[in-house]
LOMI-993148 format. One record per residue (C-alpha): residue number from 1; residue in three letters; z, x, y. Coordinates in Angstrom, 3 decimals, always signed. Each point is the difference from the previous one (the first is absolute). Layout:
N
NUM	ALA	Z	X	Y
...
END
This chain:
426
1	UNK	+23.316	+6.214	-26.812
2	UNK	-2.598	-2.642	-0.569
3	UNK	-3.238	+0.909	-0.789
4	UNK	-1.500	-1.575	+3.420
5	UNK	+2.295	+2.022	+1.565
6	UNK	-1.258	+3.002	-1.039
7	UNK	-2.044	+2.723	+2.989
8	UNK	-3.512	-1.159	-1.290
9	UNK	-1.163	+3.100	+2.616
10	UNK	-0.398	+3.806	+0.414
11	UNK	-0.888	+1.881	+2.754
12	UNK	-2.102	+3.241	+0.107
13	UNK	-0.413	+2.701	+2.729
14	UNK	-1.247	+3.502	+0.620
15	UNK	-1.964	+2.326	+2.584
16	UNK	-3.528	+0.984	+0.292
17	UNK	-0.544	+3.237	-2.448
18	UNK	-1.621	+2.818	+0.114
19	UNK	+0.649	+2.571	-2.482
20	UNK	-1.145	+3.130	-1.503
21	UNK	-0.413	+3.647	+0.999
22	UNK	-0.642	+0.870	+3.512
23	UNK	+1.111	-3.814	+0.809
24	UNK	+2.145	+1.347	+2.910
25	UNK	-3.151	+1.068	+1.705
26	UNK	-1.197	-2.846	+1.125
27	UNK	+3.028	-1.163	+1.896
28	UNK	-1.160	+0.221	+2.959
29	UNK	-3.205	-2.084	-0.612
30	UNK	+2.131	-2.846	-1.219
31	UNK	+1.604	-0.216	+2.976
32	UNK	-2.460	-0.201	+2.030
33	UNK	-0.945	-3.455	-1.965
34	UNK	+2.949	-1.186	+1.723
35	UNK	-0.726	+1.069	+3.600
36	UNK	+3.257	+1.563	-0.061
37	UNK	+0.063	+3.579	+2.693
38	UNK	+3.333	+1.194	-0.074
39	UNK	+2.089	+0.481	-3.425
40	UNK	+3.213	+1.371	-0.968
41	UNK	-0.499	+1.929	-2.870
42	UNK	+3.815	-0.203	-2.094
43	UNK	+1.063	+2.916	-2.581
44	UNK	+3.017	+2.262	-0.629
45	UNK	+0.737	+3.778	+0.705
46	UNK	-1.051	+1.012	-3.294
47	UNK	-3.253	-2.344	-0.942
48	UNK	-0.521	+1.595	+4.120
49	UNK	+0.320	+3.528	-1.623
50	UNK	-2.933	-0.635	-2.522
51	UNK	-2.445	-0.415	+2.967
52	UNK	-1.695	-3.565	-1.544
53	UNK	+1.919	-2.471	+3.121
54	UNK	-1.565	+2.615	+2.853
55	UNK	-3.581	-0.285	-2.401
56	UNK	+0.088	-3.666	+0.224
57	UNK	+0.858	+0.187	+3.549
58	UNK	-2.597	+2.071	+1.604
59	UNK	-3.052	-1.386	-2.382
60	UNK	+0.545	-3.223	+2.160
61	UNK	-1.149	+1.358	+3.307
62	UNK	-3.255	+0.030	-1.725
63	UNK	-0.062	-3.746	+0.352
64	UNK	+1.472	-0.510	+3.260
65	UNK	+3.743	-0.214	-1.205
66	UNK	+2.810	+1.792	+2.071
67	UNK	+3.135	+0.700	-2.791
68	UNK	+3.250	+1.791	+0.277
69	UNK	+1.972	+1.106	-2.465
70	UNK	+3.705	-0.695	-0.838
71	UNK	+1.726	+1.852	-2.359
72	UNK	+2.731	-1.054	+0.293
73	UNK	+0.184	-2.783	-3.183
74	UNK	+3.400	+0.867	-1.884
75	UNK	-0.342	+0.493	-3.717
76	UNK	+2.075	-3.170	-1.474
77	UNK	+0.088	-1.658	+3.290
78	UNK	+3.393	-1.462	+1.469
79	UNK	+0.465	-2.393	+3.202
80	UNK	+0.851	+3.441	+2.310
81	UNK	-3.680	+1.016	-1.093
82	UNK	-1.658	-2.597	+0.496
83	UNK	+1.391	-1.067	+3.221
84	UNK	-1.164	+3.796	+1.014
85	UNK	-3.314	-0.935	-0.764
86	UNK	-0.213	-3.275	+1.481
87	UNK	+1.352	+1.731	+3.488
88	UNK	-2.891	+2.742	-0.314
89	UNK	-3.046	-3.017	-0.572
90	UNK	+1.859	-1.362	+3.142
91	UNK	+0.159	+2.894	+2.067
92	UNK	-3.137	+0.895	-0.832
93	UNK	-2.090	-3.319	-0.437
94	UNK	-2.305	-2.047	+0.121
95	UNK	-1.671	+0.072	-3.265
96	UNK	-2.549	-1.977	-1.949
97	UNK	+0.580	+0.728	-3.585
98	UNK	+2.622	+2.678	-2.042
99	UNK	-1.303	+2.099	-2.293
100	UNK	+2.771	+1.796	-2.542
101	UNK	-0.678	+2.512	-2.086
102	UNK	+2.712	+1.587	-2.735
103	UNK	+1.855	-1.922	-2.504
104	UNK	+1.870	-3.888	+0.155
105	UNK	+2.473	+1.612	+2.700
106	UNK	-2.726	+0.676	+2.512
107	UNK	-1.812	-3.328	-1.359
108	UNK	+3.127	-1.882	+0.677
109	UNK	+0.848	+1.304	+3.205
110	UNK	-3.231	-0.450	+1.557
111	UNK	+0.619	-3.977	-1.076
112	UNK	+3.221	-0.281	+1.777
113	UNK	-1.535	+1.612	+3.298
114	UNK	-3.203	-2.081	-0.313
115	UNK	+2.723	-3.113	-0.323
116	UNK	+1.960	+1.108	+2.540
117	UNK	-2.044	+1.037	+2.479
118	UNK	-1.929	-3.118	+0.200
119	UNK	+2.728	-2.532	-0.594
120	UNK	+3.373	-0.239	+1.770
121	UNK	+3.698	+0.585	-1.226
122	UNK	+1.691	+2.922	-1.989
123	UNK	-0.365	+1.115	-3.027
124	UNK	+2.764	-1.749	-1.321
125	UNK	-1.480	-2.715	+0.426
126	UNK	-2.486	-0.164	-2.117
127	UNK	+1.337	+1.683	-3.197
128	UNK	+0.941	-2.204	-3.051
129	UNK	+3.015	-1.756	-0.104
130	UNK	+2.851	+0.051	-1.019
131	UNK	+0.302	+3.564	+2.428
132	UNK	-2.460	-0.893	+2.505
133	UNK	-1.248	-3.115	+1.617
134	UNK	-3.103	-0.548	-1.971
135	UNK	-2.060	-1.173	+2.196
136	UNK	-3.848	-0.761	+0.151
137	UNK	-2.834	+1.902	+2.740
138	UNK	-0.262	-2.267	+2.296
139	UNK	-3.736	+1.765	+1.341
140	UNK	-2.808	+1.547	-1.809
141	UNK	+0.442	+3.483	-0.945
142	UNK	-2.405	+2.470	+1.066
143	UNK	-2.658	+2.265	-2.965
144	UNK	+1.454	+2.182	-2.021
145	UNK	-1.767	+2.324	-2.279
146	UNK	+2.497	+1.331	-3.006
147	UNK	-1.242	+3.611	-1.335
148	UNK	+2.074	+0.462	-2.911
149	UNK	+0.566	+3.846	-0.365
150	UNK	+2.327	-0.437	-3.243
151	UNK	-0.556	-2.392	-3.228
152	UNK	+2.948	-1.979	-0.314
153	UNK	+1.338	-2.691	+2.460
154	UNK	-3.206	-1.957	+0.079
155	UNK	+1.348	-0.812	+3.884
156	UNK	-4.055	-0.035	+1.056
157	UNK	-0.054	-3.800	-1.593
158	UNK	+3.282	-1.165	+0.258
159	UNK	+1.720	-2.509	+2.265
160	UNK	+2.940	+2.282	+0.322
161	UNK	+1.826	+2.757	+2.282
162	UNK	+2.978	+1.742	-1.773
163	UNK	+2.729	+1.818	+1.664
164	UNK	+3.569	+0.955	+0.236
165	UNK	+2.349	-1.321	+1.922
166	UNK	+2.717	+3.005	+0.666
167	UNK	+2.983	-1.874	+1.485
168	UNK	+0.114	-2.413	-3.076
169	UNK	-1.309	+2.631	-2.583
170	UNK	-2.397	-2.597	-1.393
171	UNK	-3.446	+0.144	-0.313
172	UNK	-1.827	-3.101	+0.766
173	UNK	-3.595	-1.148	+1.463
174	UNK	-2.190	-2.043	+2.299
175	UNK	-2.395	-2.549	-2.036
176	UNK	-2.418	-1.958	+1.817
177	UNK	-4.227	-0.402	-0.730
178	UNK	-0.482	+0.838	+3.140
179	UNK	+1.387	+4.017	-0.728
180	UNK	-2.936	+0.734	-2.570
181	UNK	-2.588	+2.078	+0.725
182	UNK	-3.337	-0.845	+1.508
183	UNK	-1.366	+2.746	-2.237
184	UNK	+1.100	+2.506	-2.551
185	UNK	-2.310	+3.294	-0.469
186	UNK	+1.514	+1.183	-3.086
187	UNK	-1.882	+3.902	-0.276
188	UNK	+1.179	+1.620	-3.527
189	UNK	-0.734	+3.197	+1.874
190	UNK	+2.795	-0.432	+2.417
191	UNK	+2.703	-0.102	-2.911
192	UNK	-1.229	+3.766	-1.679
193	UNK	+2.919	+1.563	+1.906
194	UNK	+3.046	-2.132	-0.862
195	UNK	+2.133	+1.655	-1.946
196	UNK	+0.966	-0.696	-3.157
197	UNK	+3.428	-1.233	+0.358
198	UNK	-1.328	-2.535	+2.334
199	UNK	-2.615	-1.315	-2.499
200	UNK	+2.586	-0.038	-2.446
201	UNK	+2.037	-2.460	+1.750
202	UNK	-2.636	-1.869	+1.927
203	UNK	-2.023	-0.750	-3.068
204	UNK	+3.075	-1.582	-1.384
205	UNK	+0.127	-1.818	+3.520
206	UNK	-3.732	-1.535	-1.503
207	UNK	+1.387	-0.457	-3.472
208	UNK	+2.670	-2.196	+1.198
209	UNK	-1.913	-1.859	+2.516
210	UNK	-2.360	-0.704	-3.202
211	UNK	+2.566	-0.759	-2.501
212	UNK	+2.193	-2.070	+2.504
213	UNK	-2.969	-2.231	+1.240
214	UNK	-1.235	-0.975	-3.457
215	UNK	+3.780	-0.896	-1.143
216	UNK	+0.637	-1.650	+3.022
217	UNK	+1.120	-3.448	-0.152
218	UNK	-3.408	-2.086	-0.266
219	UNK	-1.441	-2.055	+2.813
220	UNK	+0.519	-3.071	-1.230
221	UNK	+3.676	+0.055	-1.383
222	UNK	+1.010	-0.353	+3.800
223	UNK	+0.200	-3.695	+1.944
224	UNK	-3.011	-0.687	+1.777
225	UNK	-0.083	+1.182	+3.371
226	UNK	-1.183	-1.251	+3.511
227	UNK	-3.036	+2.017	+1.660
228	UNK	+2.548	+1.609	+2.788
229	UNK	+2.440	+0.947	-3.344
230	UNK	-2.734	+2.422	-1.519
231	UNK	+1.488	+3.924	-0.059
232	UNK	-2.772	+2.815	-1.261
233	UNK	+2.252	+0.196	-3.581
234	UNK	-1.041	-2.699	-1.743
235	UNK	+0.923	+0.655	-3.260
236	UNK	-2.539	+1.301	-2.891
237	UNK	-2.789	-1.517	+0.022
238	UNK	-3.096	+0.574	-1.861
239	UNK	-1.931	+2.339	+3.047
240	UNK	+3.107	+2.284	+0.388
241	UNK	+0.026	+0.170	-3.616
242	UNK	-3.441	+1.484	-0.437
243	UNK	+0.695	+2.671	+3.043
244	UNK	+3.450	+0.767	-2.201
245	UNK	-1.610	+0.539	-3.517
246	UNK	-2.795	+2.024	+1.648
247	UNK	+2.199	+2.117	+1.713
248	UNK	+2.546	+0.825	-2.607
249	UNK	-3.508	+0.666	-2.467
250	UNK	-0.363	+2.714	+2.640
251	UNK	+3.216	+1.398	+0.080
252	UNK	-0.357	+0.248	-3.116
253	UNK	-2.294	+2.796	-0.400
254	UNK	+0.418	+1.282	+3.021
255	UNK	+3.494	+0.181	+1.144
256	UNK	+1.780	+3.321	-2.274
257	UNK	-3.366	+1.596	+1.013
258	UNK	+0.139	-0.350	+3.771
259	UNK	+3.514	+1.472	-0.039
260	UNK	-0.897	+2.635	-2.116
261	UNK	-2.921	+1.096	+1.157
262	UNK	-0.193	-1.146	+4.289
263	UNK	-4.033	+1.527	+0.490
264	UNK	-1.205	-2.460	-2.696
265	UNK	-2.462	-2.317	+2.170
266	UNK	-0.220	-2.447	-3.051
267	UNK	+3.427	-0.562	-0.412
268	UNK	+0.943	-0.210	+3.573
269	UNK	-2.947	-2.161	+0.330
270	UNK	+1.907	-2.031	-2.110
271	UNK	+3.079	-0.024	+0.890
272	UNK	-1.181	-1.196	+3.609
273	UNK	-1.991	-2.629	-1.700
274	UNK	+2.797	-1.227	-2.083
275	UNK	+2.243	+0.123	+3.147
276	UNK	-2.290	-2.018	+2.173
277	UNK	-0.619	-2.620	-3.038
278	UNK	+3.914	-0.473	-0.523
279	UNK	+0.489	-0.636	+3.721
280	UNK	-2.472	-2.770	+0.269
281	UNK	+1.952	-1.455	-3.288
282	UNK	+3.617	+0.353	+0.955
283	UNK	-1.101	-0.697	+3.814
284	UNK	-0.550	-3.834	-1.459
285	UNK	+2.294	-0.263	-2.492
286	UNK	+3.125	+1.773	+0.671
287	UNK	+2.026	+2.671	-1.498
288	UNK	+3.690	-0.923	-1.147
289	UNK	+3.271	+2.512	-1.495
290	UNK	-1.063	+3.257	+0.173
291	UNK	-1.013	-0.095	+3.227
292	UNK	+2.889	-2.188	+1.557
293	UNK	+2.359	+2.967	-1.970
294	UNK	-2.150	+2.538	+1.537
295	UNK	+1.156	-0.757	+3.379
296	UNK	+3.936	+0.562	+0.077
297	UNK	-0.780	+2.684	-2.304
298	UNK	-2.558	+2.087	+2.662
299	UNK	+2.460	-1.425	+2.570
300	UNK	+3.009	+1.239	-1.067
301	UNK	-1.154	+3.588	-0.800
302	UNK	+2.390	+2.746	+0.363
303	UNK	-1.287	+3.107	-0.188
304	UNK	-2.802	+0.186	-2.727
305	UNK	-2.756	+1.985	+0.899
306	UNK	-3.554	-0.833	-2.029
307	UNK	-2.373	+2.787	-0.678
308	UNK	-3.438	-0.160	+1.987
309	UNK	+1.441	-2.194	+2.981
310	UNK	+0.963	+1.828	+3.375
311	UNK	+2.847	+1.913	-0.130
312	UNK	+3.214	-1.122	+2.144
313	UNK	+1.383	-3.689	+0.154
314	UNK	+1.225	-0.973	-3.652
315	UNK	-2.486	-2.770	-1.686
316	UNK	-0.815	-2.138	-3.129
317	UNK	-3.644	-0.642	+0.422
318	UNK	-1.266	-3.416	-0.003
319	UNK	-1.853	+0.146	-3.450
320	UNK	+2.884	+2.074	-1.514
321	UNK	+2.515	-2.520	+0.857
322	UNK	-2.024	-2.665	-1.356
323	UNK	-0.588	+1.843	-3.533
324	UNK	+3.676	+1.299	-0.797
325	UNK	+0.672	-3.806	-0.672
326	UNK	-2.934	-1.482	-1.374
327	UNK	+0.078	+0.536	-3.308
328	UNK	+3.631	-1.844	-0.216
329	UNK	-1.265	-3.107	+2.430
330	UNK	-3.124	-0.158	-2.893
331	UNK	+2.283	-0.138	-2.853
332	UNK	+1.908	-2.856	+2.142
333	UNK	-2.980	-1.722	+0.778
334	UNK	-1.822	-0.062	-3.168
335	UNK	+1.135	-3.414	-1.301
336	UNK	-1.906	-1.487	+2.453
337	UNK	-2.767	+0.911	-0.146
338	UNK	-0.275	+2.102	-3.871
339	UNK	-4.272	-0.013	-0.233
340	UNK	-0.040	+1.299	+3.389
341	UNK	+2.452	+2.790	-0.526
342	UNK	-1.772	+1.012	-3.032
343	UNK	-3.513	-0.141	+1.582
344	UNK	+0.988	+2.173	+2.496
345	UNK	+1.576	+2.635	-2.121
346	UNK	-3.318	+0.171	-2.285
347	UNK	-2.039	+0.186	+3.359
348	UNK	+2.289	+3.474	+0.979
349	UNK	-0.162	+1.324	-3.372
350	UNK	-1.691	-1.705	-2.748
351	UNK	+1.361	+2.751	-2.794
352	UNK	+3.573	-1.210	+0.826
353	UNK	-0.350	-3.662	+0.407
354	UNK	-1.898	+0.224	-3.199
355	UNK	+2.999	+1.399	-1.677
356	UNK	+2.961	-2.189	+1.480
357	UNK	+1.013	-3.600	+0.902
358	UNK	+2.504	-1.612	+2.124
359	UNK	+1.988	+0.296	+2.908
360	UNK	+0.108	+3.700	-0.607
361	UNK	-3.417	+0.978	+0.222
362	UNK	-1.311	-0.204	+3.302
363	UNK	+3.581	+1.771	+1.410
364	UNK	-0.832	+2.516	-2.922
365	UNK	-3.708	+0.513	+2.019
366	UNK	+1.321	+0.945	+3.360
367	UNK	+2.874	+1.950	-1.129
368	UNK	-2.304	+1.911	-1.527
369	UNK	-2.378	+0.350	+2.699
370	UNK	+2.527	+1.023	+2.564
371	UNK	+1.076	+2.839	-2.297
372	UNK	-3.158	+1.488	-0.196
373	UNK	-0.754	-0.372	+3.473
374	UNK	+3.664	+1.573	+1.511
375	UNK	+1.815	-3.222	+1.039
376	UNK	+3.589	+0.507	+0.234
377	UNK	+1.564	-2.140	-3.397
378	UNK	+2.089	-2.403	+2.168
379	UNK	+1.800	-1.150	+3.108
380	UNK	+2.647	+2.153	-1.001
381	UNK	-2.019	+3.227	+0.206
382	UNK	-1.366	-1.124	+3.531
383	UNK	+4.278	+0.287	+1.187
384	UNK	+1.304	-3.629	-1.157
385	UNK	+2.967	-0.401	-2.641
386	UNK	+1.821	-3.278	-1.433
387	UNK	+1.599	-0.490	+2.910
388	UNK	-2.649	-0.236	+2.350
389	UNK	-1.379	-2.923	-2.140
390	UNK	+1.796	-3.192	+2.104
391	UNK	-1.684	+1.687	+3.345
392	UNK	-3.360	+0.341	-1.799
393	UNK	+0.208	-3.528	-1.005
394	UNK	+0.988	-1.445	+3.335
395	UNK	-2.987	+1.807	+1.620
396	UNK	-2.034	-1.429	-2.732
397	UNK	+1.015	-3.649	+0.764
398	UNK	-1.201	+0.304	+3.077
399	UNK	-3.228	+0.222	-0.842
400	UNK	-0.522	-3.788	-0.831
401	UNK	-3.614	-0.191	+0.764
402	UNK	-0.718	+2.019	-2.976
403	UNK	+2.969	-1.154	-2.543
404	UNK	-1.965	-3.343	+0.468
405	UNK	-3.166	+1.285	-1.542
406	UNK	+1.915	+1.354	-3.308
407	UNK	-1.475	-1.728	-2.960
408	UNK	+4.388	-0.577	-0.757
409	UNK	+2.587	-0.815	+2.285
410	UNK	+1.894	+3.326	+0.456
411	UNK	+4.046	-0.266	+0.649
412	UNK	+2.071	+2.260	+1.392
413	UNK	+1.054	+0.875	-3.510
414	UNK	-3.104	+0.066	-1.587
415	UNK	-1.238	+2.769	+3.168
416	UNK	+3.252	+1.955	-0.451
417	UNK	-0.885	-0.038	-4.101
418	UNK	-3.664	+1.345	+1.105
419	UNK	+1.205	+2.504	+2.704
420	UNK	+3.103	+1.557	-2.332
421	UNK	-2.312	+0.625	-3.047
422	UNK	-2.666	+1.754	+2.512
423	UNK	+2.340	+2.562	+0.515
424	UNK	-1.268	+1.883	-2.580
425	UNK	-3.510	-0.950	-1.201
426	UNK	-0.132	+2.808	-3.338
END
């Protein structure tokens, strides 16, 4: 490529913040800076259970603010929930602004029934191609307030809604500007009762998004684009850089002790200050192979159960299904990119880095990391074998709009080489 025809630009976008303790409330207030009277307040049965959606709900009557609460938000959403949620905010509307409160899943379906309640078509629609139609709002979306209630998918200042689609066993999203929030009120205090197999694998969920936004493929390696070609991943650039490095300097004290010990205010202060700080850096530059692996592998799940999620359907959680093969897509990526690989492995543990060199080191990091925190050591403890490997890949392929943003063009072989040796991590 010629140099003048090199992307000269990068793009940058995130909601309003508020954060800190006791964040959440003031919801009610904030609304009312929008003139908004009616909200739909979006969660799931078990973020319901904890009583913070029905808190946030009935503080806003203070300000003039009618709510009602849906519970309904299914944990790792598919097209069959969502649609069920889009038919309630029908049934039940009008509304001015969503509010959801819980983790990405209630974050992301409160997106697709703020899209799809004031825009027309299906949901098929709009999803990415190549398994939906990928196409673009078409009207302004109404407010929507994100209230993360776990530290991990950093959904409060993203562009994206993530969900299953059953019939094809994929998992696949909706990516548009107009689907981030108007607002994330990221309250540490909200995130003392998640348990700690869910911080295990969401905080890997905010170590990927970290890791995979500062090796993304940089900005200006791509053609220059048009104004109406601009997507929300960018590439790395030197603003989603700075939210990456301060996140994973976070995690890094942080993380094991969150897990380890869940009524540590510090550390989940943390951990929902690292998660927030990755999301506004992967939300503008992209994340890339774990991540487009993580899908077939959530989507395809058979019949693992993960410890601290609700009991019943089988489930590889988002953040877990992004870890079990990140260390191998580091290792492939690290000729790319070799200072960046090493900077972030002495930003996670400086002990290590300071003790090792190459390819091997920053895989080295997380493997031991996900040890300590009770990851499973591979896609083939989580129910997949050699011969699942072709399927995985496949499902990975489809994911184009994040093989782009790899720092190296990934072939079918080279993700079947990554996928086979993740089958057992140590």
């Amino acid at each position: 490529m010629h140099p003048e025809q090199a992307e000269t630009v990068f793009t940058y976008g995130a909601p309003a913040l508020k954060f800190g303790p006791g964040a959440s409330d003031e919801i009610g207030f904030d609304l009312a800076q929008y003139d908004v009277r009616r909200v739909l307040v979006v969660t799931d049965p078990g973020v319901a259970a904890t009583g913070h959606p029905q808190r946030v709900a009935d503080q806003m009557s203070r300000f003039g603010v009618e709510a009602v609460v849906y519970d309904g938000a299914h944990v790792e959403p598919t097209d069959d929930s969502l649609r069920a949620a889009v038919d309630f905010a029908r049934e039940n509307g009008p509304w001015d602004a969503y509010v959801a409160v819980g983790g990405g899943s209630a974050i992301d379906t409160a997106k697709a029934v703020n899209l799809l309640t004031t825009n027309p078509g299906d949901l098929m629609d709009y999803i990415n191609v190549p398994v939906g139609g990928g196409a673009a709002p078409v009207n302004a979306l109404r407010p929507l307030v994100a209230v993360p209630t776990t530290t991990g998918t950093g959904s409060e200042s993203t562009t994206i809604c993530v969900l299953d689609v059953l019939a094809l066993k994929v998992k696949t999203g909706i990516s548009h500007p107009r689907l981030r929030p108007t607002l994330a009120v990221v309250d540490p205090l909200l995130t003392l009762t998640q348990p700690a197999g869910v911080t295990a694998a969401a905080g890997m969920d905010i170590l990927c998004h970290a890791l995979e936004s500062y090796t993304a493929r940089p900005y200006d390696s791509y053609e220059r684009k048009q104004p109406e070609q601009r997507v929300p991943y960018c590439g790395a650039n030197p603003i989603a850089d700075m939210w990456a490095e301060r996140s994973m300097t976070l995690l890094a004290k942080a993380f094991r002790t969150a897990v380890r010990d869940g009524g540590d205010e510090q550390a989940r202060g943390d951990m929902a200050l690292a998660a927030t700080f990755a999301g506004m850096g992967f939300g503008n530059a992209g994340v890339h192979i774990p991540h487009a692996n993580a899908y077939p592998i959530a989507g395809r799940v058979r019949d693992f159960r993960p410890d601290g999620y609700p009991a019943g359907e089988p489930m590889v959680p988002h953040g877990m299904a992004v870890a079990l093969t990140a260390p191998e897509a580091f290792r492939f990526t690290f000729d790319a990119s070799p200072e960046r690989h090493l900077r972030a492995a002495a930003l996670l543990d400086g002990e290590a880095a300071a003790g090792g060199d190459g390819a091997d080191l920053l895989p080295a990091v997380l493997t031991s990391l996900m040890r300590d925190i009770g990851l499973p050591n591979g896609i083939g403890a989580v129910g997949y074998a050699e011969a699942d490997v072709d399927d995985l890949v496949a499902g990975t392929l489809q994911q184009q709009r994040l093989l782009a943003t790899a720092p190296r063009e990934a072939t079918e072989d080279d993700l079947a080489g990554i996928l086979r040796r993740s089958l057992e991590l140590w």
